[in-house]
FIDREN-912839 format. One line per 10 residues: number of its first residue (from 1); their letters; for each residue x, y, z of C-alpha. Coordinates in steps of 0.05 Angstrom, whole numbers, plus 5000, padded with zeros to 4 digits. Each point is the difference from the previous one (the first is absolute). Layout:
NUM = a = X Y Z | ... $
//
This chain:
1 = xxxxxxxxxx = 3383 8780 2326 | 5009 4993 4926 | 5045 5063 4966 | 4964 5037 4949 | 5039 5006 4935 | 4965 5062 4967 | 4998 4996 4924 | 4934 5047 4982 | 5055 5056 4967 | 5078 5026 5013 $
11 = xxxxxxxxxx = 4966 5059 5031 | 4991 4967 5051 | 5077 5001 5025 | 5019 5040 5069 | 5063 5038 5008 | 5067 4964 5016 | 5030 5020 5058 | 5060 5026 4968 | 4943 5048 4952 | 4963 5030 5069 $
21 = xxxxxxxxxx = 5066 5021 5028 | 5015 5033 4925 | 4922 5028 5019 | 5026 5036 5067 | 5058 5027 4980 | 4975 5037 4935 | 5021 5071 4992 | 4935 5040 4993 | 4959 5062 4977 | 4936 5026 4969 $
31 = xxxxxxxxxx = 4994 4964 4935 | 4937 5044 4979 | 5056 5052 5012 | 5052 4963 4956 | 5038 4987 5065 | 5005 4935 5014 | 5076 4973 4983 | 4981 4931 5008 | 4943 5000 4956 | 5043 5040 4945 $
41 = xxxxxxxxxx = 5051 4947 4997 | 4957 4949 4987 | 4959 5033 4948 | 5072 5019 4971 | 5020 4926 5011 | 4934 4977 4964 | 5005 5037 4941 | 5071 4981 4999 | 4980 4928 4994 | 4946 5012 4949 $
51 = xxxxxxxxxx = 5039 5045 4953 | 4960 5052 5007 | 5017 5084 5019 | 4955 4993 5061 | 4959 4976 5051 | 4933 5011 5041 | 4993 4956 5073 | 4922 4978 5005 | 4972 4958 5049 | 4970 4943 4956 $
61 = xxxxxxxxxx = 5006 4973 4925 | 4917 5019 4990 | 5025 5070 5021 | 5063 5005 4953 | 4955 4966 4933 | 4946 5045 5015 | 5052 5057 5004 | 5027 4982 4933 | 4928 4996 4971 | 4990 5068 5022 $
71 = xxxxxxxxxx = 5069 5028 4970 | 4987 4975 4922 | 4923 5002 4987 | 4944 5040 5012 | 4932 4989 5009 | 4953 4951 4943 | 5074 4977 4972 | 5007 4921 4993 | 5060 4961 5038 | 5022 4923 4967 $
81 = xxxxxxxxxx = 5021 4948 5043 | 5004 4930 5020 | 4938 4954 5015 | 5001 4998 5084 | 5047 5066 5001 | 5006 5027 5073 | 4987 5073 4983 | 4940 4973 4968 | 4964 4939 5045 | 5037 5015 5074 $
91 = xxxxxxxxxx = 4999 5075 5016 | 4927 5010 5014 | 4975 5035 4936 | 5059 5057 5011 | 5013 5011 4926 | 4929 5031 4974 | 4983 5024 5070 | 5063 5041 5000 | 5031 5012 4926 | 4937 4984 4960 $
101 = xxxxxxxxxx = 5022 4946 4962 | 4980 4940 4972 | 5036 4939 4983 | 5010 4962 4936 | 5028 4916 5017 | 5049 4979 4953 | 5013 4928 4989 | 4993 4934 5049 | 5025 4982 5071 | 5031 5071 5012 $
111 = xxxxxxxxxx = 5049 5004 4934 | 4990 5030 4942 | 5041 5015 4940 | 5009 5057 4951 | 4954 4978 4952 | 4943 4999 5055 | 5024 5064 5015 | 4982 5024 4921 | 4935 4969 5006 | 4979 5030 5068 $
121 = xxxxxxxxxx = 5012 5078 4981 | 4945 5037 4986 | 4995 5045 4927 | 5012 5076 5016 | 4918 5011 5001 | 4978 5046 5043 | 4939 4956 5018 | 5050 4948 5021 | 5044 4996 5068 | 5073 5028 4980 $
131 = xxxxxxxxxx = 5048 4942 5021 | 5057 5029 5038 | 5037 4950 5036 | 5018 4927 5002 | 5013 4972 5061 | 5046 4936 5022 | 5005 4959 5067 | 5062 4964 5002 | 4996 4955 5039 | 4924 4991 4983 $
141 = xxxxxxxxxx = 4967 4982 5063 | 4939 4956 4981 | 5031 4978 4938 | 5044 4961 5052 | 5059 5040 5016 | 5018 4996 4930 | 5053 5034 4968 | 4987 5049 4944 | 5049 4977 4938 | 5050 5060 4991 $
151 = xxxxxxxxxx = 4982 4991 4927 | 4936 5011 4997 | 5013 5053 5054 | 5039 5042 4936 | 4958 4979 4946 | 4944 5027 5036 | 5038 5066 5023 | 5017 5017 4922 | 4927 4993 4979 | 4978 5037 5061 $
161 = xxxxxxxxxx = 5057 5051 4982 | 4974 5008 4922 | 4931 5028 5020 | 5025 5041 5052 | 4969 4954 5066 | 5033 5007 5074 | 5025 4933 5025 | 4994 4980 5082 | 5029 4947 5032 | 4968 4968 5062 $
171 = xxxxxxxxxx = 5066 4971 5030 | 4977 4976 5061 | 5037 4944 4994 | 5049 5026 4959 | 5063 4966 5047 | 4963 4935 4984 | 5007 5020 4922 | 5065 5018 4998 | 5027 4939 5034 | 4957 4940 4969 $
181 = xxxxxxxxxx = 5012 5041 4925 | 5078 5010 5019 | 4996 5073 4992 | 5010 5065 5038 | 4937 5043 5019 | 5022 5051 4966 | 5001 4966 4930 | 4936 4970 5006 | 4972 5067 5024 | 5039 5037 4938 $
191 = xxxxxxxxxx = 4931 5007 4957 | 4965 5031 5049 | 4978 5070 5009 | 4985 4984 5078 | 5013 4940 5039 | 4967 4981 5068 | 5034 4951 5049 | 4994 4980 5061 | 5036 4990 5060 | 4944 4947 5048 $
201 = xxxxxxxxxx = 5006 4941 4959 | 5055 4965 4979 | 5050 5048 5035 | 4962 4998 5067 | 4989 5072 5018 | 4937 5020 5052 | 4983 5049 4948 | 5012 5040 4935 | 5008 5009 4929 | 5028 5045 4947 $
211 = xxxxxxxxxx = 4977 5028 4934 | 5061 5014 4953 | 5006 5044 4939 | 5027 5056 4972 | 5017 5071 5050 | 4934 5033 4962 | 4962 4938 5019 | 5022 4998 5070 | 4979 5069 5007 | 4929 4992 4982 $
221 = xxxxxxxxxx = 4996 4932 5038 | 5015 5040 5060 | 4947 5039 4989 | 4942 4944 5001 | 5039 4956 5054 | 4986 5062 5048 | 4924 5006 4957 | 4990 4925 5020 | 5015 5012 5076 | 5076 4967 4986 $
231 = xxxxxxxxxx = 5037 5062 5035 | 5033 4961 5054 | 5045 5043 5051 | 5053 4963 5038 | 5009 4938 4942 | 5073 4986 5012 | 4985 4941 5054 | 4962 4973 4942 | 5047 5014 4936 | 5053 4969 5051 $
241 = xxxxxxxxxx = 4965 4927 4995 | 4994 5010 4926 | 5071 5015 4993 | 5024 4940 5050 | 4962 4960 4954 | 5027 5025 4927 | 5072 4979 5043 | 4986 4946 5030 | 4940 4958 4974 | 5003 5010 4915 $
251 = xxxxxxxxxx = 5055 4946 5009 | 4954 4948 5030 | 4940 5001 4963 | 5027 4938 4959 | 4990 4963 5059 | 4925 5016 4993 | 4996 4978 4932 | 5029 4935 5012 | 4949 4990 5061 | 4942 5011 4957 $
261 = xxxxxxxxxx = 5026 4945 4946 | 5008 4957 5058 | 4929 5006 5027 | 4971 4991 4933 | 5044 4929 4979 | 4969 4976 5074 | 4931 5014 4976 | 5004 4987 4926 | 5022 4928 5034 | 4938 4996 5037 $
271 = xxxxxxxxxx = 4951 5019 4947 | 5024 4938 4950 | 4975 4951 5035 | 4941 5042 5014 | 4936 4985 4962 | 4978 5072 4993 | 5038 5044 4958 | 5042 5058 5034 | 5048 5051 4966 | 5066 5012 5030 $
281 = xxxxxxxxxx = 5034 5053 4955 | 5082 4994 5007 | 5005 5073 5032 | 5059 5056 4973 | 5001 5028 5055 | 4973 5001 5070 | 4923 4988 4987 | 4974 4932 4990 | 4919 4997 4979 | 4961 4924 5016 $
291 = xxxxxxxxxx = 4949 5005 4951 | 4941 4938 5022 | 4945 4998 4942 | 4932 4976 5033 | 5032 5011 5078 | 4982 5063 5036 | 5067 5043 5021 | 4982 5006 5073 | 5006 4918 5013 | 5077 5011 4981 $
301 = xxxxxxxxxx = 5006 5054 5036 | 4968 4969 5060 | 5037 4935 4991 | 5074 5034 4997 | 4971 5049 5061 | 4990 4935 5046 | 5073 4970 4982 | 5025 5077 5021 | 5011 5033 4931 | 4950 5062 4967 $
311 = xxxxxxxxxx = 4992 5005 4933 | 4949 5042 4971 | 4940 4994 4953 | 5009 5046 4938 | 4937 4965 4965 | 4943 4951 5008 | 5053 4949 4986 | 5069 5024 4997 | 5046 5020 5066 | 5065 5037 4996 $
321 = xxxxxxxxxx = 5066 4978 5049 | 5051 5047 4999 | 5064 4989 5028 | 5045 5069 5036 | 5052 5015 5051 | 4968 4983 5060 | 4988 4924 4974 | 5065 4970 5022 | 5039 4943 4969 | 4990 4945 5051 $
331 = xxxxxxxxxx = 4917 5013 4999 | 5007 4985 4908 | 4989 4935 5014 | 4944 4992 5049 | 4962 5054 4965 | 5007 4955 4936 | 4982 4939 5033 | 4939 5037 5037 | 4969 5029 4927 | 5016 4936 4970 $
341 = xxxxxxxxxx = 4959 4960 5055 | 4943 5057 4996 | 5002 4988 4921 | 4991 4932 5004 | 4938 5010 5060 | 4963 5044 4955 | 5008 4954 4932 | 4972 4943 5036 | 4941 5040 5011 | 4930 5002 4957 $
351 = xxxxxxxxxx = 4999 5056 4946 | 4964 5072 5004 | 4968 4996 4930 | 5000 5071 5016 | 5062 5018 5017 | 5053 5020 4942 | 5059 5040 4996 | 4997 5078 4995 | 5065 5023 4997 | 5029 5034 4940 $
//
């Protein structure tokens, strides 16, 4: 029977052995009670890491952006972000259910820069939204795992700064950031009144995240974890796998970078001599997108899922890979080979007139 590489996302990783034996032998308490050792270590760890006074354990990055949402607007105020940003287009209408906001995209593809930051806030009317916040995903997920330049990163801080906005970063992939940009997390996360990273995709971890900020922050992010049903009592066997994996598996997440280039030289070989036109970007980090103008998604994702490898469709024509932990080095090459040969399958086939590309 054929192995199945999975490749849909890098939260799809299991614990390592080595992490489930850090699981059972956490120190515990009652973390709505403060009391969970394991749980303050890595929130003191975390914030350590980020440069920031402190700390808040959540159980998922939706829960941690929608925290920080909560913590610097209030209800009718206007948030900027990227085209495709997560707290925006994956987390199920959270932001105006919850904080009342609305959203204001800046730029193309998921970056932005300070001048589209100028242009996107709103006059102090009071018949207009009041823009509060701008909002950054580094990496950006559907922009492809792309890195947001540090540059624009401060250019967009100081204008953000001068009319008196809050500034998030979604770090989800923050590790990824830090490594492909050559940085430390906690310079790239310097800007930022909160940060929000997460421990169940490149680092491996069953579970978690963290929102970051100042003590005052922290305080009132407590608050609407517990409001948002976040109160979890005996964490520790879960802050242990996030700490295992800020030891042990920041180091390796190079590896996944490299995979992902690997995958998409085997497939950018396969569409040239293809007839219809496919988009292989060069990935910075660990997501790769196939973009196939004309082809439905769901044939490439069919065609890899018969030579053992999911991918998944993030459009009617574009499919994300994304290489992690659990894809080992010796299965790089015949997960290559496989999209490469399920490239080639679906460019040989008629056109859906119909079909185009719908990712941002």
């Amino acid at each position: 029977m054929q192995a199945t590489i999975d490749l849909r996302s890098d939260t799809v990783t299991r614990p390592t052995a080595a992490m489930r034996a850090a699981m059972a032998a956490a120190e515990v308490g009652d973390d709505v009670y403060r009391e969970d050792p394991t749980v303050r270590a890595l929130e003191e760890r975390v914030a350590e890491l980020t440069g920031k006074e402190a700390a808040l354990f959540v159980p998922s990055g939706t829960m941690g952006n929608q925290i920080a949402l909560l913590c610097h607007t209030q209800r009718g105020d206007e948030v900027i972000a990227g085209e495709g940003a997560h707290c925006a287009f994956y987390e199920s209408g959270a932001a105006p259910a919850w904080s009342g906001v609305q959203f204001a995209f800046a730029g193309r593809g998921g970056l932005f820069t300070a001048a589209d930051v100028e242009d996107a806030i709103k006059p102090p009317q009071y018949y207009l939204p009041r823009t509060r916040l701008v909002a950054i995903e580094n990496t950006h997920n559907r922009a492809g795992g792309r890195v947001f330049p540090q540059e624009d990163v401060l250019a967009i801080a100081s204008v953000a700064r001068a009319h008196g906005l809050a500034l998030h970063l979604d770090g989800a992939r923050l590790w990824n950031a830090a490594v492909a940009a050559g940085r430390t997390p906690a310079e790239l996360a310097a800007p930022f009144d909160t940060v929000s990273v997460c421990f169940s995709k490149g680092l491996g971890a069953p579970v978690g995240s963290a929102l970051c900020g100042s003590a005052d922050v922290v305080r009132a992010a407590l608050r609407f974890r517990k409001m948002l049903g976040g109160g979890m009592r005996q964490a520790g066997v879960l802050a242990a796998a996030a700490l295992y994996a800020l030891a042990h598996h920041q180091g390796r997440i190079a590896e996944d970078h490299e995979a992902a280039r690997a995958i998409a030289q085997a497939m950018r070989a396969a569409a040239r001599h293809a007839v219809a036109p496919a988009t292989i970007e060069e990935p910075e980090t660990n997501i790769l997108y196939i973009e196939t103008p004309g082809i439905p998604a769901e044939r490439l994702v069919e065609a890899a899922r018969r030579r053992g490898v999911l991918v998944g469709a993030t459009g009617r024509s574009a499919v994300r890979a994304v290489t992690h932990l659990d894809l080992a080095p010796e299965q790089v090459a015949p997960a290559a080979s496989a999209l490469a040969e399920a490239l080639a399958e679906v460019l040989a086939q008629p056109r859906d007139r119909g079909a185009e590309g719908a990712r941002a």
